[in-house]
N, C-alpha and C positions, 0 to 999 in steps of 0.2 A: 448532421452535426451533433455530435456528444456534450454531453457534460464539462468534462473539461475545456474544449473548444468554446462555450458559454461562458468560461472563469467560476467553476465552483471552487471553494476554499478549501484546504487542506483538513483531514477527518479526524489529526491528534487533535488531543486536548492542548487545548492552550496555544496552537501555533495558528497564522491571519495566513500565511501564504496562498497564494492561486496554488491549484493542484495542475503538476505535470503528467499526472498517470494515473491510471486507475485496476485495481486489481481485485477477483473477488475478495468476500469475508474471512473463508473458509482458509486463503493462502498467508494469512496475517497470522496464522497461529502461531506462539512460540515465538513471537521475532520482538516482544517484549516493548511494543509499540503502545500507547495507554490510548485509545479509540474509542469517539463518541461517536452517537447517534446512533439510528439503525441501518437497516438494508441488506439488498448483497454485494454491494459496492461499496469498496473505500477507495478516497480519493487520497493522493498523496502529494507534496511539494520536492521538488530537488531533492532537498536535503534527508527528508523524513524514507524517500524512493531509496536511496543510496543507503541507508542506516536497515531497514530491510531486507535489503540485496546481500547486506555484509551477514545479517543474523541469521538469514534461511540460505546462505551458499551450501553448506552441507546438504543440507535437507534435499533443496534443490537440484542437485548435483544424484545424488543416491534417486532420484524420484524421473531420473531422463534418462538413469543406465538400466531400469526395468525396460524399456522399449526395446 
């Protein structure tokens, strides 16, 4: 059982949500998300996961046609 599955809160600043997902540090770069705390894990809410997904599609997208 993970973090998330325990209810850890969401890693922006400022937002109480339960986190839906968790994705490393490293993948958060660029996607202009304002992130507290440390680790190699950020947890993230609905909302915050989807505001991500929309900021690193390029990125994302260019980093699975190297395979």
């Amino acid at each position: 059982m993970g973090k998330v599955d325990k209810g850890v809160g969401c890693s922006v600043a400022g937002c109480s949500n339960q986190a839906e997902r968790s994705i490393s540090r490293e993948e958060t770069g660029g996607s202009g998300l304002s992130l507290g705390g440390e680790g190699r894990r950020v947890y993230l809410c609905r909302d915050h996961y989807k505001a991500w997904k929309k900021a690193t599609k390029k990125s994302r997208k260019l980093e699975r046609s190297r395979w």
